[in-house]
Residue frames as qw, qx, qy, qz and C-alpha x, y, z in Angstrom:
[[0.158, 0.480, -0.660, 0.556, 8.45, -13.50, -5.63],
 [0.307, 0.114, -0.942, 0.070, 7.60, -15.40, -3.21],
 [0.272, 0.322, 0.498, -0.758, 4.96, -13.98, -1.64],
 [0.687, 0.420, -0.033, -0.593, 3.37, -14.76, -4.85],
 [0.776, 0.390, -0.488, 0.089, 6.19, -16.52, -5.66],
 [0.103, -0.275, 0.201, -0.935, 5.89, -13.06, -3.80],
 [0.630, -0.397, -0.534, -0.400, 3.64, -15.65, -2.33],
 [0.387, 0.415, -0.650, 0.506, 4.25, -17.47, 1.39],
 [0.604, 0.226, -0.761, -0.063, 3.85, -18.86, 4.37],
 [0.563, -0.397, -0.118, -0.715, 2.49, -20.78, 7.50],
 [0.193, -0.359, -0.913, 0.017, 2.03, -23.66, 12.40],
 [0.385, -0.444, -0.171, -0.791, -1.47, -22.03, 13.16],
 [0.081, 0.109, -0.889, 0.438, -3.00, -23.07, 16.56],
 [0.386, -0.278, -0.450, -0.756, -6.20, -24.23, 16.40],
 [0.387, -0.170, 0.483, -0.767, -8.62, -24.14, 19.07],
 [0.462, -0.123, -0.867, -0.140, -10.42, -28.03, 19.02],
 [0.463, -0.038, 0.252, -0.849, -13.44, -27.41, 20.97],
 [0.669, 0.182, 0.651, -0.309, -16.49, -29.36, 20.16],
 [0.434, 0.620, -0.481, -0.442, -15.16, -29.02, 16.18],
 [0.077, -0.233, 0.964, 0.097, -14.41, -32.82, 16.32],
 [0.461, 0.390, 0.628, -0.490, -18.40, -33.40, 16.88],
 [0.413, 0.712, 0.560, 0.100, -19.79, -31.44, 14.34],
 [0.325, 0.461, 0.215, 0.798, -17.29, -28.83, 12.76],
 [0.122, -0.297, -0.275, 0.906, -16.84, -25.10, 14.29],
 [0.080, 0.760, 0.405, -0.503, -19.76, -22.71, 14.64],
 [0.534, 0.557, 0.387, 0.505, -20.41, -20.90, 10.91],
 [0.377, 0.137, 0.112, 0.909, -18.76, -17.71, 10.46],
 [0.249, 0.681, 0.681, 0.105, -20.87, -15.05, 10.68],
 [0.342, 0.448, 0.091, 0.821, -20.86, -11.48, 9.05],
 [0.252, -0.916, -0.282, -0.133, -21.51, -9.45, 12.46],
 [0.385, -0.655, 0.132, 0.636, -17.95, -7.68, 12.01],
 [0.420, 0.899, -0.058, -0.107, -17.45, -5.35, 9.50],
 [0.903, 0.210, -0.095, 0.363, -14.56, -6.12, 7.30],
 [0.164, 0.751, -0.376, 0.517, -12.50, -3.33, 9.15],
 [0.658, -0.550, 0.380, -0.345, -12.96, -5.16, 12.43],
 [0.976, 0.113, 0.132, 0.130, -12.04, -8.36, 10.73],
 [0.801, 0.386, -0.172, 0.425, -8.92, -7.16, 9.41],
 [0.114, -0.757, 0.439, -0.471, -7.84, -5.30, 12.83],
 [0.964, -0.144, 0.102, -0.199, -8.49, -8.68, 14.11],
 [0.922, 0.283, -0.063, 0.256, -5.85, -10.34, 11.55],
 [0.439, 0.671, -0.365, 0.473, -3.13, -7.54, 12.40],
 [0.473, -0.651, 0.420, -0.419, -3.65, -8.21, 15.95],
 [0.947, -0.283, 0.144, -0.047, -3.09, -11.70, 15.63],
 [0.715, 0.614, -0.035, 0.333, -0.16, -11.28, 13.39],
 [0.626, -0.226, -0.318, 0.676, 1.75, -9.45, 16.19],
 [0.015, 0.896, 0.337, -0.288, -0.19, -5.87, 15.99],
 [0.461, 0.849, 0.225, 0.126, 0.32, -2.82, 14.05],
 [0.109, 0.951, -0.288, -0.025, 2.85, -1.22, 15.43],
 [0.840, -0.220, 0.473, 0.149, 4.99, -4.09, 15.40],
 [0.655, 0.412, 0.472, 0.422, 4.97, -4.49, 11.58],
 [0.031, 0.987, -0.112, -0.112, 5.33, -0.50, 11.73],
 [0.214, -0.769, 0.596, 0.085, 8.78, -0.91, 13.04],
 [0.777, -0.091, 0.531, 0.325, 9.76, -3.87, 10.56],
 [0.363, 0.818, -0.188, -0.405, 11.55, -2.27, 7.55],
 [0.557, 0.520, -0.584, -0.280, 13.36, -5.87, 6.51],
 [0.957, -0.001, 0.251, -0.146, 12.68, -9.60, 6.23],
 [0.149, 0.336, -0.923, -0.109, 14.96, -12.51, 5.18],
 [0.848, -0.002, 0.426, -0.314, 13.20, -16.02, 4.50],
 [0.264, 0.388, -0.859, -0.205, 15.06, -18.94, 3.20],
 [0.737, -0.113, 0.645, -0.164, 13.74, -22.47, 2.89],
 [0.313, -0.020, 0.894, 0.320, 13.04, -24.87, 0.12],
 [0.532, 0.443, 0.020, -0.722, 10.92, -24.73, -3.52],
 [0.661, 0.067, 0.746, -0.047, 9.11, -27.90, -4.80],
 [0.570, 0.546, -0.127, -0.601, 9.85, -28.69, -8.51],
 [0.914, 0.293, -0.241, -0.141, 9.66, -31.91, -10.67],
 [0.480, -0.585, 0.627, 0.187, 11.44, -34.81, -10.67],
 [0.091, 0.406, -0.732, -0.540, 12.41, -37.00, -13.14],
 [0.041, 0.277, 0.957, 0.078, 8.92, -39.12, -13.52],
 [0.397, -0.164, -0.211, -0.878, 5.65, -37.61, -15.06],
 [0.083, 0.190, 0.898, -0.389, 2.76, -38.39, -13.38],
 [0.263, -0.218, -0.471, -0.813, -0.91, -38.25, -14.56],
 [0.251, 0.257, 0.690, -0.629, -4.26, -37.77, -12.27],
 [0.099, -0.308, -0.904, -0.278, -8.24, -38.18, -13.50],
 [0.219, 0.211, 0.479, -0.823, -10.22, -35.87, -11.86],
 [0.301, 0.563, 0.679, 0.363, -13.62, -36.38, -13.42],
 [0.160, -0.063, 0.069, 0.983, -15.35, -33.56, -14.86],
 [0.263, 0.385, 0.747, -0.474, -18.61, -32.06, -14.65],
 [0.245, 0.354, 0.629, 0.647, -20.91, -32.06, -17.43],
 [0.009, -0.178, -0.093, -0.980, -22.39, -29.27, -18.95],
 [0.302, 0.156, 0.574, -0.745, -25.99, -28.25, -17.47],
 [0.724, 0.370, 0.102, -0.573, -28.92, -30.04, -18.63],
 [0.561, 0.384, -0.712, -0.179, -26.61, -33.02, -20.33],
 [0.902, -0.293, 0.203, -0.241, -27.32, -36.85, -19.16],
 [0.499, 0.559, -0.606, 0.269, -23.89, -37.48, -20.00],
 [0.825, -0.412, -0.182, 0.340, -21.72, -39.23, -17.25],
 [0.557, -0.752, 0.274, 0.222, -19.21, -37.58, -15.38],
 [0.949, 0.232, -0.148, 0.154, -15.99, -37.99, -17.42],
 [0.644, -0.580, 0.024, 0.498, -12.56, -37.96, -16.38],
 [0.249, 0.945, -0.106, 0.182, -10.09, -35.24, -17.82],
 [0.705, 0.052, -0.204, 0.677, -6.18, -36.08, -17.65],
 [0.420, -0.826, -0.033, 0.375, -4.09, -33.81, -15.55],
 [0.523, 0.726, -0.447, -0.002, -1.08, -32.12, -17.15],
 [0.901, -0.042, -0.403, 0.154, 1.62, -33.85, -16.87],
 [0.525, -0.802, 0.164, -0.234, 3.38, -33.71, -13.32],
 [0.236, 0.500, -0.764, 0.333, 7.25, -34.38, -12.43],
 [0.753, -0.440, -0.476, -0.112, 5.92, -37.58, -9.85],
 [0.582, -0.445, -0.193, 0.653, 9.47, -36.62, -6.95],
 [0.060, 0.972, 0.074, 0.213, 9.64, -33.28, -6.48],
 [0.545, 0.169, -0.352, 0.742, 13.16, -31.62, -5.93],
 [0.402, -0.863, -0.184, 0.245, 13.84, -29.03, -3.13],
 [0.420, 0.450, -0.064, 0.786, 15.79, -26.01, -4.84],
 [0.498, -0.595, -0.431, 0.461, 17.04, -23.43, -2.03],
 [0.245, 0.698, 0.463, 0.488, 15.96, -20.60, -1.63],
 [0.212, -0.519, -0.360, 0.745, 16.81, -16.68, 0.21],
 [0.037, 0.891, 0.341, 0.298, 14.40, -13.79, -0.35],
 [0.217, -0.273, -0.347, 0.871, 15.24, -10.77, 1.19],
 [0.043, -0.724, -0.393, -0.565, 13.00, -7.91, 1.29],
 [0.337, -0.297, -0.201, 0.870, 13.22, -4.29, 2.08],
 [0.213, 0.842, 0.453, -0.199, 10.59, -1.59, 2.35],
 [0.721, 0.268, 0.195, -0.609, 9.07, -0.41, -0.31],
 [0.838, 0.507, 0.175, -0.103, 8.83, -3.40, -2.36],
 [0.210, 0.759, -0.606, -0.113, 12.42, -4.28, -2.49],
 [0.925, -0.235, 0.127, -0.271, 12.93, -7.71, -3.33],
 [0.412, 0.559, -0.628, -0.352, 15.64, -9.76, -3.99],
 [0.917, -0.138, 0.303, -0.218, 15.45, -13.47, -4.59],
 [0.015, -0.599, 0.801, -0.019, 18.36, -16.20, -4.81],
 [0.937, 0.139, 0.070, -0.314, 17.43, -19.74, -6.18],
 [0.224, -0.511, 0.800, 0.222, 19.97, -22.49, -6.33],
 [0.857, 0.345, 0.325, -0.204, 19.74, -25.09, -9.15],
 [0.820, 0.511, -0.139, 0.219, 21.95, -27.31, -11.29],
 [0.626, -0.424, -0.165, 0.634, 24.58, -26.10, -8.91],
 [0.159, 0.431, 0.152, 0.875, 24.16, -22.85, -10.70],
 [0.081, -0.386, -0.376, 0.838, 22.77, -19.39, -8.50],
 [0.105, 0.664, 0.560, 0.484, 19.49, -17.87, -10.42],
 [0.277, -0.255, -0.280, 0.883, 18.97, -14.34, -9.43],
 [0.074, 0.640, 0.550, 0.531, 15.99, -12.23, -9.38],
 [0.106, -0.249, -0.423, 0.865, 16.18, -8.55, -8.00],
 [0.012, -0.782, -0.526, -0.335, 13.23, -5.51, -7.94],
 [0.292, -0.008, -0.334, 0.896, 14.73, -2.50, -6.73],
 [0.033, -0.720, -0.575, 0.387, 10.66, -1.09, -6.00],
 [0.399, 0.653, -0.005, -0.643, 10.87, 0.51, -9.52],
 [0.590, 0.512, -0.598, -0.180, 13.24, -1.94, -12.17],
 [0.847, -0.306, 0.421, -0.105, 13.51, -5.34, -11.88],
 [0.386, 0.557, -0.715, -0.171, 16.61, -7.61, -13.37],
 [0.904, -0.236, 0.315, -0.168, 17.25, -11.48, -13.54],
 [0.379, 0.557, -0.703, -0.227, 19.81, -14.21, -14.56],
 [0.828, 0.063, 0.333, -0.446, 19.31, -17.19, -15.31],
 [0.171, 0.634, -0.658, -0.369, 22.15, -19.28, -15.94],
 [0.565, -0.050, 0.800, -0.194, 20.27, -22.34, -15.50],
 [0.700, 0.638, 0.317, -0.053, 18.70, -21.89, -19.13],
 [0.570, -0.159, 0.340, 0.731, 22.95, -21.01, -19.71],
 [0.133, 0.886, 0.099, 0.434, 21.62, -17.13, -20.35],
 [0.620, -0.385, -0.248, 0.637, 24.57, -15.63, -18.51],
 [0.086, 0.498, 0.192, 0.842, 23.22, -12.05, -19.13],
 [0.017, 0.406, 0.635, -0.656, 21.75, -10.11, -16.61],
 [0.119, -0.446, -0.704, -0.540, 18.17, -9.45, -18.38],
 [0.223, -0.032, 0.250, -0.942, 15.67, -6.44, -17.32],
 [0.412, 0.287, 0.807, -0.311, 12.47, -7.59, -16.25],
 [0.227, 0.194, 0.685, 0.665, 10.37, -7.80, -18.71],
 [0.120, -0.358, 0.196, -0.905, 7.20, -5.11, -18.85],
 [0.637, -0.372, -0.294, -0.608, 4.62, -7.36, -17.82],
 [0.761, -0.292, -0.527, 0.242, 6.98, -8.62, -14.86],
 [0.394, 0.057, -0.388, 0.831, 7.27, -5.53, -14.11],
 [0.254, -0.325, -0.141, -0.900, 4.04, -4.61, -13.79],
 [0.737, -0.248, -0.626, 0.065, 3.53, -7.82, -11.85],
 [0.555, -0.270, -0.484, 0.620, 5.98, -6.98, -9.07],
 [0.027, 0.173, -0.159, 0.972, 5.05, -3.44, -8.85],
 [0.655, -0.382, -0.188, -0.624, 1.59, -4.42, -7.85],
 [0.691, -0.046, -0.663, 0.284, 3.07, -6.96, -5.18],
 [0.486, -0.815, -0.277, -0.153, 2.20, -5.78, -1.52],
 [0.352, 0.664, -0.605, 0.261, 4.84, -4.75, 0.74],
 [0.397, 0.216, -0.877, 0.162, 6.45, -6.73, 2.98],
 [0.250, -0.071, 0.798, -0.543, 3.95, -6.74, 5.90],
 [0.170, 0.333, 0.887, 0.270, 1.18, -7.70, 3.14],
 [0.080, 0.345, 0.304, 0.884, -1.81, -5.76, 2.00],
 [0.392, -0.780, -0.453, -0.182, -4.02, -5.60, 4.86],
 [0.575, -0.466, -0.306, 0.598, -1.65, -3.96, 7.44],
 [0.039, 0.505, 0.032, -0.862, -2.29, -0.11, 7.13],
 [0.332, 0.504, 0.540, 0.587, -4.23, -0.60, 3.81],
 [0.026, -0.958, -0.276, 0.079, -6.35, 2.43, 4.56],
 [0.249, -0.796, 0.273, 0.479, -2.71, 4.51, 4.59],
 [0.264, -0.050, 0.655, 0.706, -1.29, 2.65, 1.41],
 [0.384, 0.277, -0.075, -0.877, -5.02, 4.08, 0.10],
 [0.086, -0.060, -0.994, -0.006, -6.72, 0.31, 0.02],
 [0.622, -0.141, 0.074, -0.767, -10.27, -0.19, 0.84],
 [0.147, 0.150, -0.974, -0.083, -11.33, -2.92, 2.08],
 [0.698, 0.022, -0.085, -0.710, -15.11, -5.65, 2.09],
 [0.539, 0.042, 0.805, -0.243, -16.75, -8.34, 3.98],
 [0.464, 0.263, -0.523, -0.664, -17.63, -10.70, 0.63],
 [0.870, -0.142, -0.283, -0.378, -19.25, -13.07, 2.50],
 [0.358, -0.651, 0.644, -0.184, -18.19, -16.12, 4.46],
 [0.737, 0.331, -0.507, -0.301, -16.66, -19.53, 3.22],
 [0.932, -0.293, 0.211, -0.030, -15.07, -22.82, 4.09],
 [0.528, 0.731, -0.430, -0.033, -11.52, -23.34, 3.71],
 [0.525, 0.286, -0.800, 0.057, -10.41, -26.49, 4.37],
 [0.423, -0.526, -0.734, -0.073, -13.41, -27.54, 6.48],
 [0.272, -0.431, -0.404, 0.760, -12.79, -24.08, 8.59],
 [0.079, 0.944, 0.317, -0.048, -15.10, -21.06, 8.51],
 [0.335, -0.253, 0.068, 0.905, -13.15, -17.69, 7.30],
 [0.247, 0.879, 0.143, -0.383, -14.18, -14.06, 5.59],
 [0.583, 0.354, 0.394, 0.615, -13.52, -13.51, 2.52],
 [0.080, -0.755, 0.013, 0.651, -12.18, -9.90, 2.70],
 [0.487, 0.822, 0.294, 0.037, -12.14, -7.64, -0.63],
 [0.349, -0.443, 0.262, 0.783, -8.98, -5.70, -1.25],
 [0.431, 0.859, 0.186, 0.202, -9.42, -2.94, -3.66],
 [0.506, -0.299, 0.120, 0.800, -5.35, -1.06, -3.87],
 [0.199, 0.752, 0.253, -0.576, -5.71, 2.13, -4.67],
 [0.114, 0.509, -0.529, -0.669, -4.96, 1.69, -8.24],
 [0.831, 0.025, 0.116, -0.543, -8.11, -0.46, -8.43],
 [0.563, 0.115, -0.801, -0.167, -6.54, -3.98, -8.82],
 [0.653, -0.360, 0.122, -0.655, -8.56, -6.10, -6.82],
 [0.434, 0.056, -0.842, 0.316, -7.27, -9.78, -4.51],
 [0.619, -0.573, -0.112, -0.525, -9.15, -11.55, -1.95],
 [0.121, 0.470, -0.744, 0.459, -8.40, -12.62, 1.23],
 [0.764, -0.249, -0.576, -0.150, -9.74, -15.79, 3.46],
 [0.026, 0.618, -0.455, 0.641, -9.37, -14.88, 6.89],
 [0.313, -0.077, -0.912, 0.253, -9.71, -17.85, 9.87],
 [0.406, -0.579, -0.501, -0.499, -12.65, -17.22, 11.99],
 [0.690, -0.701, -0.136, 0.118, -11.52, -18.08, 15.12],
 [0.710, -0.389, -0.005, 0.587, -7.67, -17.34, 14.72],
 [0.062, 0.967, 0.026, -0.246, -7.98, -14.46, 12.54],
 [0.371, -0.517, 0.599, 0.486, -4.86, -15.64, 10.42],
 [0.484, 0.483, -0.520, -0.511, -4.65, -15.44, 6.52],
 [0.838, -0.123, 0.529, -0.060, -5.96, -18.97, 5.53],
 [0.628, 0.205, 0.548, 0.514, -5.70, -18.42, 1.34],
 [0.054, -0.663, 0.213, 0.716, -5.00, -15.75, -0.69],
 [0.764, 0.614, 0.174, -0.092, -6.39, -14.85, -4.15],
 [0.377, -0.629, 0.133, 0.666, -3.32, -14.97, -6.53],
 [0.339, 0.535, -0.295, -0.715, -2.42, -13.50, -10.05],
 [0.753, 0.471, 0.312, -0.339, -3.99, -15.51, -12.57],
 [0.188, -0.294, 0.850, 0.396, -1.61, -17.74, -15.12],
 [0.653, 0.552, -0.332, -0.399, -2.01, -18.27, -18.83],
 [0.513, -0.282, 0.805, 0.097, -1.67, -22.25, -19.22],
 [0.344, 0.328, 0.831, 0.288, -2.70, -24.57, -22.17],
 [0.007, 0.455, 0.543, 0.705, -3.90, -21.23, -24.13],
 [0.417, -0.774, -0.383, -0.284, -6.46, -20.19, -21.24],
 [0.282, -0.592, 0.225, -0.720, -6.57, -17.94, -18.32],
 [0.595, -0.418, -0.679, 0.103, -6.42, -19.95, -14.77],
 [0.463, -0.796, 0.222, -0.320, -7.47, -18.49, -11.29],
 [0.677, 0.179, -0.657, 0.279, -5.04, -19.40, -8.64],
 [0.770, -0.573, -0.158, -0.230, -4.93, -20.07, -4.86],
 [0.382, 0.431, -0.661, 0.481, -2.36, -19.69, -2.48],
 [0.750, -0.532, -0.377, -0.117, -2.79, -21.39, 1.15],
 [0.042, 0.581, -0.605, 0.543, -1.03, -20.30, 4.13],
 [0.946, -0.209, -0.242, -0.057, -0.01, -22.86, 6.64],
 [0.711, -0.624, -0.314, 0.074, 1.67, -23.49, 9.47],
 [0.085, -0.936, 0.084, -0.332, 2.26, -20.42, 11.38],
 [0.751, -0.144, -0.204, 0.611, 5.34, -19.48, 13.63],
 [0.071, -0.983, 0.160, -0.055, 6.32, -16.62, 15.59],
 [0.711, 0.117, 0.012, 0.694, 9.47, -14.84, 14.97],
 [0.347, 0.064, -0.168, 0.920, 9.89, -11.99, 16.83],
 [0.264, 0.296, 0.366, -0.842, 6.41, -11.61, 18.06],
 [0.504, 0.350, -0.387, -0.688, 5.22, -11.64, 14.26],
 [0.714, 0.010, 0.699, -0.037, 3.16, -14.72, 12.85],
 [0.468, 0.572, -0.438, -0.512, 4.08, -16.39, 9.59],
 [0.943, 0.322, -0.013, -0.079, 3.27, -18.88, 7.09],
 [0.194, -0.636, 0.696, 0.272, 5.92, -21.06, 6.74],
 [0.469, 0.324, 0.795, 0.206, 4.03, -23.54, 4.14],
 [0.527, 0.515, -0.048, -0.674, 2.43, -22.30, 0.91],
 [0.493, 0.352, 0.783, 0.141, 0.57, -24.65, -1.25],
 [0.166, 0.477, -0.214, -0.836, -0.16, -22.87, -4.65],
 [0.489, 0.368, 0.791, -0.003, -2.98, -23.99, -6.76],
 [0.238, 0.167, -0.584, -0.758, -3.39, -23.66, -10.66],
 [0.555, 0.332, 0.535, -0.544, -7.29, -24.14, -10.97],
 [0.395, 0.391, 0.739, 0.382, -8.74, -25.84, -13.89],
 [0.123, 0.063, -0.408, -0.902, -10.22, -23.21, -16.52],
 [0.591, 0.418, 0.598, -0.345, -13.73, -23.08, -17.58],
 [0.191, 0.051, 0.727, 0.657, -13.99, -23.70, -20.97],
 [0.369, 0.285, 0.148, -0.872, -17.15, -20.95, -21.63],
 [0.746, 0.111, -0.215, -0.621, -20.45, -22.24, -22.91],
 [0.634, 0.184, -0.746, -0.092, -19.60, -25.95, -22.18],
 [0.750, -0.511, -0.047, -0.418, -19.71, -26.47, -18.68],
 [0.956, -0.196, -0.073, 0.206, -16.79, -28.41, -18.33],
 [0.265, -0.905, 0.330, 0.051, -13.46, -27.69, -16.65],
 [0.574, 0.699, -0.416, 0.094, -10.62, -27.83, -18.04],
 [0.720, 0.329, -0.473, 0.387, -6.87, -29.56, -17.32],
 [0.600, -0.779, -0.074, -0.166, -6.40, -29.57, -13.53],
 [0.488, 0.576, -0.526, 0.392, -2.60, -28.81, -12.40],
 [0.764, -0.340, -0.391, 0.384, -0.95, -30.68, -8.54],
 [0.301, -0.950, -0.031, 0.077, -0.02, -27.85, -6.14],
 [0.534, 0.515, -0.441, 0.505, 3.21, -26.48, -6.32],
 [0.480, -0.856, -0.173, -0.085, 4.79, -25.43, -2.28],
 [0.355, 0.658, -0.261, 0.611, 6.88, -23.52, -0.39],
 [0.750, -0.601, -0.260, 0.097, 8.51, -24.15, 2.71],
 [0.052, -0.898, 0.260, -0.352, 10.39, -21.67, 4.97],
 [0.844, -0.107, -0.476, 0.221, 13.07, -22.67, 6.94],
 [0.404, -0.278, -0.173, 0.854, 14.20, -19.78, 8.48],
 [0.083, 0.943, 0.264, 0.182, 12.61, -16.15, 9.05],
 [0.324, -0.277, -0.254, 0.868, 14.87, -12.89, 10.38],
 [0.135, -0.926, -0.341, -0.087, 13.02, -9.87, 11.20],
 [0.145, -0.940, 0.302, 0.060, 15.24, -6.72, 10.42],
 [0.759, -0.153, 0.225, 0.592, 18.42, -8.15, 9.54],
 [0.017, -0.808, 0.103, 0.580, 20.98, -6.16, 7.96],
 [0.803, 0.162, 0.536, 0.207, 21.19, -5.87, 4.38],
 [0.280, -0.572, 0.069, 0.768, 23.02, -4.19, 1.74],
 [0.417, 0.737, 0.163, -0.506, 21.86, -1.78, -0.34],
 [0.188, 0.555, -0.690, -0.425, 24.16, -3.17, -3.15],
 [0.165, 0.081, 0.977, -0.111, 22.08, -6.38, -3.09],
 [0.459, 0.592, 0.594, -0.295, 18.91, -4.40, -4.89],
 [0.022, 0.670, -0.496, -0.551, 21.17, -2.99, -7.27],
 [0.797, 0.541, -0.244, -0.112, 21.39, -4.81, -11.10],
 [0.905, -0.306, 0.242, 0.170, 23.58, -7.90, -10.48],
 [0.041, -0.717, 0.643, 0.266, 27.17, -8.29, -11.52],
 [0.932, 0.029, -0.177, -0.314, 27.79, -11.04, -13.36],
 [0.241, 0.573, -0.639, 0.454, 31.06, -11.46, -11.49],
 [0.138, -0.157, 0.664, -0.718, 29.48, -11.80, -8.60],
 [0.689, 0.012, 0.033, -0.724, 26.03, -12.56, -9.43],
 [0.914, -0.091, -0.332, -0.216, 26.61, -16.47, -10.09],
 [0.364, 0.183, -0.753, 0.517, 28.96, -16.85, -6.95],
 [0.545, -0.480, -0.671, -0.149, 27.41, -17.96, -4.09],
 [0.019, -0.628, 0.426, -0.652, 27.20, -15.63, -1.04]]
């Protein structure tokens, strides 16, 4: 869901100092990762803010193929100790014009989601009522409404709620760790630990100087046979009602390592998500997290 899908989004204001010289001052680890993430909820529009938000709406636009494949070279790096050259390593293949299918999320604490994709002129529906989760999906002309399967439901039940997982972690029973400090896109951030109290574990990249989510670890996708990490970027911020949010996400499918060899695997073009619209609190009805009709479920509201 979008925040993953349930990924999501991001204009950030960045403080240009002497950073044009010679790049901002390096991170360093003299806040503890609880200071670092009171930091992030303060910049975010503070705690009790996101207290008193109990439902979101975000609608914009998701980027998928067009009708021209496209193929990239990255080289690859040989294996350690080999006097090999560099070689390159096709991309998969890549739709070259990306459509813009429209999209509305809602979401309602806990971990109610429901999402509303247009495509082919047809309405895709995916709900999560924050225990069962249904979809339809008439675009593949399944005009059933279909229960999540279990391992999408074990997906979305591990999905944060709506104000994400650092805001009260300590109350949702979270822990959280300074894992050093990196570079993301030439900017210093912390790389915070999340541990959820049902030990699954996601990191967070946290801006140095603005203290806003830069990238997010996300779940890990089974492509060409293999396990990839993935990478979600958040990007330019916007307040809405006080509150700051991504209204870009870039989503990166990392190449694989291909164990004992040294060389990385098939390398996949970002996918992204762009918000056009936030509401904070709207009203929504409770018959909208409910198992679709199909009466109703491919009519457009």
């Amino acid at each position: 869901m979008l925040r993953k899908l349930l990924a999501v989004g991001l204009v950030v204001v960045f403080a240009h100092s002497i950073s044009a010289a010679g790049g901002t001052p390096a991170a360093t680890a003299t806040l503890t990762a609880a200071e670092i993430v009171s930091k992030n909820v303060a910049a975010r529009g503070g705690l009790q803010a996101w207290r008193a938000v109990q439902t979101i709406s975000e609608s914009g636009k998701l980027g998928a193929g067009g009708d021209q494949r496209g193929m990239v070279a990255p080289p690859a790096t040989p294996p350690p100790g080999s006097h090999s050259k560099a070689m390159p390593l096709p991309t998969s293949p890549r739709l070259a014009k990306e459509a813009q299918l429209p999209f509305l999320m809602e979401m309602e604490r806990p971990r109610k989601v429901r999402l509303e994709l247009q495509f082919a002129g047809k309405t895709a529906i995916q709900v999560y009522d924050g225990m069962n989760g249904w979809k339809l999906r008439p675009y593949l002309n399944r005009l059933e409404v279909e229960p999540f399967t279990d391992e999408e439901s074990r997906l979305a039940s591990l999905q944060p709620d709506l104000d994400g997982p650092l805001v009260d972690y300590a109350a949702k029973g979270s822990r959280v760790e300074l894992d050093g400090t990196e570079k993301v896109n030439d900017r210093n951030t912390y790389k915070i630990k999340v541990t959820t109290k049902s030990g699954e574990v996601q990191h967070i990249w946290i801006d140095a100087e603005t203290f806003l989510e830069a990238k997010v670890e996300g779940q890990p996708r089974r492509l060409d046979g293999k396990m990839h990490p993935v990478e979600i970027y958040y990007k330019n911020y916007q307040t809405v009602s006080g509150l700051q949010f991504p209204f870009l996400f870039e989503t990166h499918v990392l190449p694989a390592e291909d164990a004992g060899k040294g060389f990385r695997g098939t390398s996949y073009p970002p996918e992204t998500i762009a918000l056009d619209k936030v509401q904070v609190n709207p009203k929504i009805d409770a018959a909208l997290f409910t198992k679709p009709q199909i009466e109703t479920a491919t009519a457009q509201r």
